[in-house]
C-alpha positions as MATLAB code, in Angstrom:
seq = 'XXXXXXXXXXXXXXXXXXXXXXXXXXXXXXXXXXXXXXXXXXXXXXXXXXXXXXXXXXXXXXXXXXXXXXXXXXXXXXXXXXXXXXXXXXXXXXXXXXXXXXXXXXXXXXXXXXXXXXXXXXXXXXXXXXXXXXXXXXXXXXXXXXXXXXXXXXXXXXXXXXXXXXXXXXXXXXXXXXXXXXXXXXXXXXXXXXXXXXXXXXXXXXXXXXXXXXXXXXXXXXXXXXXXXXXXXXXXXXXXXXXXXXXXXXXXXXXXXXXXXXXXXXXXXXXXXXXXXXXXXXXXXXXXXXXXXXXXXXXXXXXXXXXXXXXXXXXXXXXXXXXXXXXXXXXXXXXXXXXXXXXXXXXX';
ca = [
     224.133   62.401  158.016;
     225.127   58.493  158.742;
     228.344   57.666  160.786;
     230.973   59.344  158.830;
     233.257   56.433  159.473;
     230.585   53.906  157.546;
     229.833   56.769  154.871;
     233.697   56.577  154.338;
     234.256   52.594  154.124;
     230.906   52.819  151.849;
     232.882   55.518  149.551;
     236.340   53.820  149.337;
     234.786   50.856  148.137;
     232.963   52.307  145.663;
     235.574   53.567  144.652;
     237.304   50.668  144.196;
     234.746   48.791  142.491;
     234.729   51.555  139.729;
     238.319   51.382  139.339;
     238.027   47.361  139.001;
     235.288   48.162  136.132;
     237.037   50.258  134.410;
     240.069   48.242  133.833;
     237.554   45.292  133.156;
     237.936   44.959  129.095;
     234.041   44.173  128.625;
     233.373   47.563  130.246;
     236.469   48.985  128.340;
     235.107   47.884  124.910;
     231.646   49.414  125.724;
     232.130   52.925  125.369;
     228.871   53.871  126.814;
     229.525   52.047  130.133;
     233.058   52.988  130.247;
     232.228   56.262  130.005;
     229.391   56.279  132.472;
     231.975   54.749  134.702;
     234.758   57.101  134.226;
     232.499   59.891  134.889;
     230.959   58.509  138.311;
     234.959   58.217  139.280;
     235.664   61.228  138.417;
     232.645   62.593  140.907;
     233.982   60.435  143.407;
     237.690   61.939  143.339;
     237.109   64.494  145.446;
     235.240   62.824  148.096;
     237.904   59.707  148.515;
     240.660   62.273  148.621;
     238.614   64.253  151.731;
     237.658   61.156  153.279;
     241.600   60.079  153.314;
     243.016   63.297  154.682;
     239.683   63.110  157.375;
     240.586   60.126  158.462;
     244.754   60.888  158.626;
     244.032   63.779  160.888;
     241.389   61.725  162.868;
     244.450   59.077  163.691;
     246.956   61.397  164.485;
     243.878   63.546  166.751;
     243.504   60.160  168.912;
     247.657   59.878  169.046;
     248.017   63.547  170.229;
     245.113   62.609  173.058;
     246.521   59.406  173.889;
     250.168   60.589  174.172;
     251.268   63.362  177.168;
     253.713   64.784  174.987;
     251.353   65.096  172.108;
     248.702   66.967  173.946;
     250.076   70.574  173.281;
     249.052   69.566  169.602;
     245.981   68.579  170.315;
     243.453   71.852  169.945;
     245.241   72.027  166.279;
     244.174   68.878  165.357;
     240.819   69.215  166.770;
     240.424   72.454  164.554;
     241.718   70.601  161.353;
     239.519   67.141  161.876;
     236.623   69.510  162.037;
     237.666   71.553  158.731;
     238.470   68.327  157.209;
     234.852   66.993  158.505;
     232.846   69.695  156.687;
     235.153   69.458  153.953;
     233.975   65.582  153.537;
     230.705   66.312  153.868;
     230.146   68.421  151.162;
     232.113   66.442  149.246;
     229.482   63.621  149.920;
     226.811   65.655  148.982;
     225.475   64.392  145.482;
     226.992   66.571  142.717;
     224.623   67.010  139.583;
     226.897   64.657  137.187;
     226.242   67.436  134.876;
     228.108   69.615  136.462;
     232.028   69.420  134.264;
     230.170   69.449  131.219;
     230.176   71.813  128.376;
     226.703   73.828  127.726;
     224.618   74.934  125.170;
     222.759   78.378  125.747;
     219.782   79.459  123.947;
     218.438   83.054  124.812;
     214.959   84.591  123.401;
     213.386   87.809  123.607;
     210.859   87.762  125.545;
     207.839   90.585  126.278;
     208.469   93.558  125.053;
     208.565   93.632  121.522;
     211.790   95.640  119.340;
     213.118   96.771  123.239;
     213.136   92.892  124.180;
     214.761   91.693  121.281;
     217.757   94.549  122.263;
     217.679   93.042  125.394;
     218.267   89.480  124.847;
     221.151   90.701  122.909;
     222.686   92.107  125.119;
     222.044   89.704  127.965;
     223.273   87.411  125.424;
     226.579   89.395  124.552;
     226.876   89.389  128.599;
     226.866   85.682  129.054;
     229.630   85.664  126.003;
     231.724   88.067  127.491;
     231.383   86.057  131.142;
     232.412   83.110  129.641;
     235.374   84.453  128.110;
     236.632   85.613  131.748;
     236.649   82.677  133.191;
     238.660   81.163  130.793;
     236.102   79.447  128.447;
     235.650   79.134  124.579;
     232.305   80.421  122.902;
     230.991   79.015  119.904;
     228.372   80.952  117.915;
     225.686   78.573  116.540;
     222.891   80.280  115.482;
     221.928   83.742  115.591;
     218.485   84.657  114.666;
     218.810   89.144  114.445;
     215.683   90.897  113.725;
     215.815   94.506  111.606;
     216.174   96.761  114.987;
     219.542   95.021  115.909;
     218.259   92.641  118.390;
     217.668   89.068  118.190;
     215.007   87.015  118.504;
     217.313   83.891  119.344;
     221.026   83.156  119.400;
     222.431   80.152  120.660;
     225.986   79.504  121.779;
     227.893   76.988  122.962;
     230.834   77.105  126.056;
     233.593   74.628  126.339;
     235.360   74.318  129.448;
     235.783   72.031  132.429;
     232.879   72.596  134.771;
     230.844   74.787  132.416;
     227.502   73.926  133.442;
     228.213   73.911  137.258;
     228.565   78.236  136.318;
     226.018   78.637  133.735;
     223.253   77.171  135.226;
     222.359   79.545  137.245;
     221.441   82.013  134.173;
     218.490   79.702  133.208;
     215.658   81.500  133.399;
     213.568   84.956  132.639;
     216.084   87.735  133.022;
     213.969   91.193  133.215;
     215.445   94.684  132.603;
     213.576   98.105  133.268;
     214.961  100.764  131.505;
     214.332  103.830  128.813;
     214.592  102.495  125.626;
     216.666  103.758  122.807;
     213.515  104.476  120.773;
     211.267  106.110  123.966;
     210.677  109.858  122.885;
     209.017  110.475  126.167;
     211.490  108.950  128.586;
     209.121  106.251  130.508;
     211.135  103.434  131.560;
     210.009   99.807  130.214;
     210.023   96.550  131.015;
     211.421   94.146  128.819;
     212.220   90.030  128.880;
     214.466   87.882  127.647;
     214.801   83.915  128.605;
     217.869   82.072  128.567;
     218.077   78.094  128.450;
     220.771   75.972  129.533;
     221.470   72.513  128.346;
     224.348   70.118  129.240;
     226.330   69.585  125.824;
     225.551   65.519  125.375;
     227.948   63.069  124.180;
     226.359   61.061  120.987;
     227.366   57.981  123.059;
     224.705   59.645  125.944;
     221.975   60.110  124.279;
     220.924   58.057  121.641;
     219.011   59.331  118.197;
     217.155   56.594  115.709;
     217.406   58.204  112.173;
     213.690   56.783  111.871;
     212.623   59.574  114.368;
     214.098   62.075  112.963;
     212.106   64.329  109.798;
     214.651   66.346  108.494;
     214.066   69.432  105.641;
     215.802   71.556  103.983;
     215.213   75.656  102.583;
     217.512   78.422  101.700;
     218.553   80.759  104.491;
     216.877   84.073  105.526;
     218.164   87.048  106.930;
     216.529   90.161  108.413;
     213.043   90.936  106.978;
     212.884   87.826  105.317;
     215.046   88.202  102.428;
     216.928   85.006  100.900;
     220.886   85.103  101.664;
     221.599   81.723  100.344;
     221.233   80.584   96.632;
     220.989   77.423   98.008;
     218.799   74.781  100.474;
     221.353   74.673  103.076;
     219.674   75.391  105.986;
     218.614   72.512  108.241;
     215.267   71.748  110.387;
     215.373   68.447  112.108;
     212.149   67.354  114.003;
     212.435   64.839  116.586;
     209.022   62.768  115.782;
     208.892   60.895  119.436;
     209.232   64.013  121.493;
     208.358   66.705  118.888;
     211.250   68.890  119.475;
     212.433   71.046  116.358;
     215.731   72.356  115.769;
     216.556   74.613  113.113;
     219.918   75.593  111.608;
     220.865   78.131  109.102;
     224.133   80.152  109.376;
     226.370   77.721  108.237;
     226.742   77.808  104.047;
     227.369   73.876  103.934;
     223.907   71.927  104.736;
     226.086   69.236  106.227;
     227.161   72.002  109.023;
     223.846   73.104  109.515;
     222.816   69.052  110.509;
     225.657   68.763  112.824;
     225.029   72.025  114.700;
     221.529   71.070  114.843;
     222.159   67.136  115.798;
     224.242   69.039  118.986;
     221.515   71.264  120.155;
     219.161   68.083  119.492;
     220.921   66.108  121.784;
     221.693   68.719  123.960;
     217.929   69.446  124.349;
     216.432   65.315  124.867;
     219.514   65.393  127.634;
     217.735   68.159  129.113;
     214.175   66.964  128.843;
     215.805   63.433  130.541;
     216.762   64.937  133.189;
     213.992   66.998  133.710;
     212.026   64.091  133.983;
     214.592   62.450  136.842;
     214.699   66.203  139.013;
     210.710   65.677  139.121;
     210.523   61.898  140.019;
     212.858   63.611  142.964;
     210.370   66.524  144.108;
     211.720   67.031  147.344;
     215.323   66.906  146.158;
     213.869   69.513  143.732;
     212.078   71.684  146.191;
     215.696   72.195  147.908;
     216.638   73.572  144.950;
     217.712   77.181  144.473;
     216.339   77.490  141.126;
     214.840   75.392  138.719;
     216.672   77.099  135.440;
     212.901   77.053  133.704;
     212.701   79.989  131.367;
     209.480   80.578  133.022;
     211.063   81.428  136.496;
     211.839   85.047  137.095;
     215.104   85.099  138.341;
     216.784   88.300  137.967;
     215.831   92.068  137.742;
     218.249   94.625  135.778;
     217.277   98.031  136.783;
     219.291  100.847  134.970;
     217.731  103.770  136.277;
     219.294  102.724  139.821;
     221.998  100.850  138.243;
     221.365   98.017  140.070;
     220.753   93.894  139.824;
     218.956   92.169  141.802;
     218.793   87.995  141.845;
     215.498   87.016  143.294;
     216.602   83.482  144.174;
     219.001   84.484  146.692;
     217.913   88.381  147.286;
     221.116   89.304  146.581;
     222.092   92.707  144.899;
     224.692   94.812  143.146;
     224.738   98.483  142.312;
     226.917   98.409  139.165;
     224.957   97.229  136.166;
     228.149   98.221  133.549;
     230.657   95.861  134.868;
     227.948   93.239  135.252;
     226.692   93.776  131.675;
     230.244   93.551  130.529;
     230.350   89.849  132.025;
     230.952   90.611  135.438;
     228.843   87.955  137.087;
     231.066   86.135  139.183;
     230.273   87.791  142.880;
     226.196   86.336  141.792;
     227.459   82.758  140.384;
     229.490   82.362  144.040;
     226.582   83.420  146.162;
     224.625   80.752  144.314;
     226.838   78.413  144.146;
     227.105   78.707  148.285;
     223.413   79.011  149.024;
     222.865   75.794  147.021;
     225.741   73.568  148.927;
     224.384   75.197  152.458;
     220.625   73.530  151.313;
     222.196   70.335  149.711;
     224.073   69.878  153.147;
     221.024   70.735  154.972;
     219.449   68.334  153.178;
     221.552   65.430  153.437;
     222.089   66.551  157.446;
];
């Protein structure tokens, strides 16, 4: 990492400049840019406030050495600028400006047929009931329940400051082995189900052309196929340039169904954009704990030995009820620690 001191100067005035935007009434009026700007300030916060207490302790370090009466003080100081050093550094680290967002959580069975579909309901009732202890609000947006009392797709969103910076590390294939309900002989299967998560877009982020959108409408289904609605209100909105589909059916009011569709939309071409920036920045990538792809494997639920096991970080747990009751916060901290010891590495 550069001289601290001209990594500092470099940061304060940045963060200056911002602060001069902001309060400049063309960037005011344009509520794109003034939120683009407000955001990168907000990232910054953190960092300026390290950076000032670094460089306090640093001055009163080279008082302490330069004064006899001082010196007894000295080793303290030393043991603080240090602390307040790797404090700073982190803090310069690039965040993922994702990272305070709300998200929007999509989870599909996977392999396995009537047993998967049980799964991803429950893995899905899991991520609910995590989000709910650390002090976040669910909303239900679509469930999509098969006859067996799984579901072949629910999506959800979670509201909270610094949402995504916790949930992303649930993106991907989660596999169970286990007996299922419906296994006379008692052979333990195993059984997907994939989870996505998106960063909840503003409309002012990401923006839609009504041309490129095909939207139609049908009456709802439930279970089996049957009609529940007497009515086309449920939604499908394809997005003609990058031929994503979003379909929405639970709400009674077709209006509702758009709007909870036009969120996962957005939600989704947010995604794909940044995507598209993580691979123009492979080796950024590469350091990486995960990549959140529902194709990556990145956690094995094994009931017979009651025990989880997260393949990114080879870390496990032997007590698959509380974790299945939301208890995932031991596996979001060792995650959330592996990746700041690589994106430190990295930037060392």
């Amino acid at each position: 990492m550069a001289g601290l001191d001209t990594l500092v100067d470099e940061l304060e005035r940045s963060f200056v400049e911002l602060q001069e935007r902001l309060s400049d009434p063309d960037v005011y009026n344009d509520h794109r840019e003034a939120a683009d700007v407000g955001r990168r300030l907000k990232e910054l916060e953190s960092a300026v406030r390290a950076a000032r207490a670094w460089r306090l302790a640093s001055a009163d370090l080279a008082d302490a050495k330069g004064d006899p009466e001082l010196a007894s003080m000295a080793a303290e100081l030393e043991a603080e600028v240090t602390r307040l050093e790797d404090e700073l550094k982190l803090a310069l680290v690039e965040r993922d400006p994702a990272d305070e967002k709300d998200v929007i959580v999509e989870v599909r069975q996977g392999v396995g047929g009537d047993e998967a579909a049980l799964w991803a309901a429950d893995v899905s009732r899991m991520l609910q009931r995590y989000a709910e202890r650390r002090g976040y609000r669910t909303e239900l947006l679509s469930a999509n329940e098969n006859d067996g009392g799984g579901v072949k797709e629910t999506v959800f969103a979670v509201k909270g400051d610094g949402a995504f910076s916790v949930f992303k590390w649930e993106g991907g294939t989660h596999r169970v082995q286990r007996v299922p309900a419906t296994e006379s002989q008692g052979r333990i299967h195993t059984s997907t189900a994939t989870v996505a998560v998106m960063p909840e877009a503003e409309e002012v982020e990401v923006t839609i052309e009504e041309k490129d959108l095909k939207i139609d409408v049908y009456r709802s289904t439930g279970p089996g196929g049957q009609s529940v609605n007497t009515t086309d209100s449920a939604v499908r909105i394809t997005h003609v340039p990058s031929g994503i589909v979003v379909s929405m059916q639970d709400e009674k009011s077709q209006l509702q169904n758009k709007q909870k569709a036009m969120r996962v939309l957005r939600a989704r071409l947010y995604e794909a954009e940044r995507e598209r920036q993580q691979a123009e920045q492979a080796a950024s990538r590469r350091s990486q704990v995960g990549t959140g792809e529902r194709a990556e494997k990145i956690r094995t639920y094994n009931f017979p030995e009651n025990r989880l096991t997260d393949h990114r970080v080879k870390h496990t747990a032997h007590r698959l009820d509380q974790i299945l009751d939301g208890d995932l916060q031991e596996f979001t901290d060792t995650l959330q620690a592996e990746d700041r010891r690589r994106a430190l590495e990295a930037a060392v």
